[in-house]
TORDO-991503 format. One record per residue (C-alpha): x, y, z. Coordinates in steps of 0.05 Angstrom, whole numbers, padded with zeros to 5 digits, always signed. Example, Ala and Ser with C-alpha at 12.3 -4.5 7.8 and 13.67 -1.06 7.14 Angstrom:
TORDO-991503
+00246-00090+00156 +00273-00021+00143 
This chain:
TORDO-991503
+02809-01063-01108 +02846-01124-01084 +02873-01131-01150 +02897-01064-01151 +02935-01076-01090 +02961-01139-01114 +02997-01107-01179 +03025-01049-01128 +03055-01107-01078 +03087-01138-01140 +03108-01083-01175 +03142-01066-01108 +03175-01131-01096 +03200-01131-01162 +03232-01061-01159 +03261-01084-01088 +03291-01140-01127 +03329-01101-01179 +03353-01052-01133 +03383-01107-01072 +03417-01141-01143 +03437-01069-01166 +03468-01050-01093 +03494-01115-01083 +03526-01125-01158 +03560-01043-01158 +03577-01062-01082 +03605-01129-01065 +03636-01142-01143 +03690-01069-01141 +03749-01084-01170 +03807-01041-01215 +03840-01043-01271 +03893-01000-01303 +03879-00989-01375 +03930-00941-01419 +03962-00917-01350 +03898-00898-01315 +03868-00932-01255 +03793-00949-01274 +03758-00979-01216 +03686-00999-01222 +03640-01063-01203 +03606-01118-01240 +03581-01190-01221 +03604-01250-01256 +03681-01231-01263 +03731-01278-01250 +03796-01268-01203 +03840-01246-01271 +03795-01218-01324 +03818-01153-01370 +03779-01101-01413 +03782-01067-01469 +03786-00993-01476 +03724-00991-01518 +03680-01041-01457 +03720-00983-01403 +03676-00935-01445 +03618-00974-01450 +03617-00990-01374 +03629-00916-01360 +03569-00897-01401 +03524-00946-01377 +03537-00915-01305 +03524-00850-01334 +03454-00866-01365 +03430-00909-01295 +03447-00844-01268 +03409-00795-01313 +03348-00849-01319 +03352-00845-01235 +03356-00774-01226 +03302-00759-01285 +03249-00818-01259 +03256-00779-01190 +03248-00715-01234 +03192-00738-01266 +03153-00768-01204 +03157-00702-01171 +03131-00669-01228 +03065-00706-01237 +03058-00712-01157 +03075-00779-01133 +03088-00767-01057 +03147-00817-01016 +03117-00801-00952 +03105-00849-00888 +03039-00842-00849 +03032-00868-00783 +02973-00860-00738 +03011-00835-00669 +02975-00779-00635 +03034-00759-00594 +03051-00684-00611 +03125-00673-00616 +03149-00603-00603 +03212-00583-00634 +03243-00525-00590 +03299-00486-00627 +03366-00478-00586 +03422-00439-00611 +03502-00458-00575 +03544-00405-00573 +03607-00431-00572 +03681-00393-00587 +03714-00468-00595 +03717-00513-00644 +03678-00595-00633 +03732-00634-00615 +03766-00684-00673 +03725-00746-00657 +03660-00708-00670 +03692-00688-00738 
């Protein structure tokens, strides 16, 4: 059993790793460019200040962003399906009552709530 938990902890820590270099690379690294007119902004480590791209590696780049996201929306797809549960288990035994409320209200929230 102790093995078992050691694969989970580093399969874990490994898919923390490639999603902190994921976030970090498609956050930290945007840039633009404007290629045949348009304004193509995206991200990517490892650029320098100046760099330029082709129209074919603008393509490329856009479909690799459209497979991550079809391979992220269809692994969450596919975990649901065989019943993999994300849920977080504590062991409180406090029980929290939710009462419903309703506001009626004839204005509108002010701006800064907005």
């Amino acid at each position: 059993m102790a093995n078992r938990e050691r694969k989970i902890a580093l399969i874990g820590s490994l898919l923390l790793t490639l999603f902190l270099w994921y976030w970090s690379s498609v956050t930290l690294f945007s840039h633009e460019h404007f290629v045949e007119g348009e304004r193509v902004m995206h991200s990517h480590p490892f650029a320098g200040s100046s760099h330029n791209h082709t129209s074919s590696q603008m393509q490329a780049i856009s479909f690799l962003a459209m497979f991550l996201a079809l391979a992220a929306t269809t692994g969450v797809a596919l975990c649901k399906s065989y019943g993999f549960k994300s849920e977080i288990t504590t062991n409180l035994t406090e029980q929290v009552t939710i009462a419903p409320h309703a506001t009626h209200s004839l204005r509108a929230p002010p701006a800064t709530l907005l």
